[in-house]
C-alpha positions in Angstrom: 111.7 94.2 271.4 113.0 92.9 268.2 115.1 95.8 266.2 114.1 97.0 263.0 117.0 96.7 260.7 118.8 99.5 259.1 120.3 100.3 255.5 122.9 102.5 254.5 124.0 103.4 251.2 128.0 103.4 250.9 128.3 103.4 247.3 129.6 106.7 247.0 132.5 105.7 248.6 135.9 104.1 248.0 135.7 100.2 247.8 138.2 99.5 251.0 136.3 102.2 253.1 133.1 100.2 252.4 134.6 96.4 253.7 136.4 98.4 256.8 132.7 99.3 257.4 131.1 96.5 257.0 133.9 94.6 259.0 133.9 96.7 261.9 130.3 97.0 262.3 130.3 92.7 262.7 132.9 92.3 264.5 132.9 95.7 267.2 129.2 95.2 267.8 128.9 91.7 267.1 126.3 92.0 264.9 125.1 90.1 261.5 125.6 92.3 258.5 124.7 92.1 254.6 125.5 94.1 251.7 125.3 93.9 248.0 126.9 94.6 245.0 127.1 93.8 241.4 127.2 90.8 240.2 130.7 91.4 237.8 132.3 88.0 238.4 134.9 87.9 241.2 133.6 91.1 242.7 131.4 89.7 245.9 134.9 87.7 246.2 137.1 90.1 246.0 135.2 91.6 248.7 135.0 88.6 251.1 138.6 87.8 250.8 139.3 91.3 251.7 136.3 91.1 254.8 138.5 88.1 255.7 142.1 88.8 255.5 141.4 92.4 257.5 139.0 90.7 260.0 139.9 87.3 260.8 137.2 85.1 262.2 134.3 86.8 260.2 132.1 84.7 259.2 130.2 84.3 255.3 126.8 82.8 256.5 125.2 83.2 253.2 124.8 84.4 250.1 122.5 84.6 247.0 121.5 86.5 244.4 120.1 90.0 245.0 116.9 91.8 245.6 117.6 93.5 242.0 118.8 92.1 238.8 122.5 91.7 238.3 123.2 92.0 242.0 124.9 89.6 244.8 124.2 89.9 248.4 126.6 88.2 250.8 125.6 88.1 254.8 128.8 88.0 256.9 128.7 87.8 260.9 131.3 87.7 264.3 133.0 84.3 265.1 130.8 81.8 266.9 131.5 81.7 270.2 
């Protein structure tokens, strides 16, 4: 049976807490993940770089504008195998 997926709000939390979430979450339980932000230039970016650099092999699959005006959404998952 397919799984419904989940969201969780993290906004009310620090910036580096959010990516170790993220980061952990694809790559402990090798899972796809996506989250959004705003769209202020270099933020989705500064975000990946960080995914990357902390978790190497994650992957960026894809990425597009978000569900609401002036957002991002970036979908990141584990290294192929």
């Amino acid at each position: 049976m397919k799984r419904k997926p989940y969201f969780m709000d993290v906004a009310a939390l620090e910036e580096d807490r959010r990516i170790d979430m993220i980061g952990h979450h694809v790559m402990d339980h090798k899972e796809v993940a996506s989250f959004i932000t705003d769209s202020n230039i270099g933020k989705a970016e500064r975000y990946i770089e960080k995914l990357q650099i902390k978790f190497p092999g994650i992957r960026i699959i894809e990425r597009g504008n978000g569900p609401v005006q002036g957002t991002v959404w970036v979908k990141v998952g584990p290294p192929l195998e």
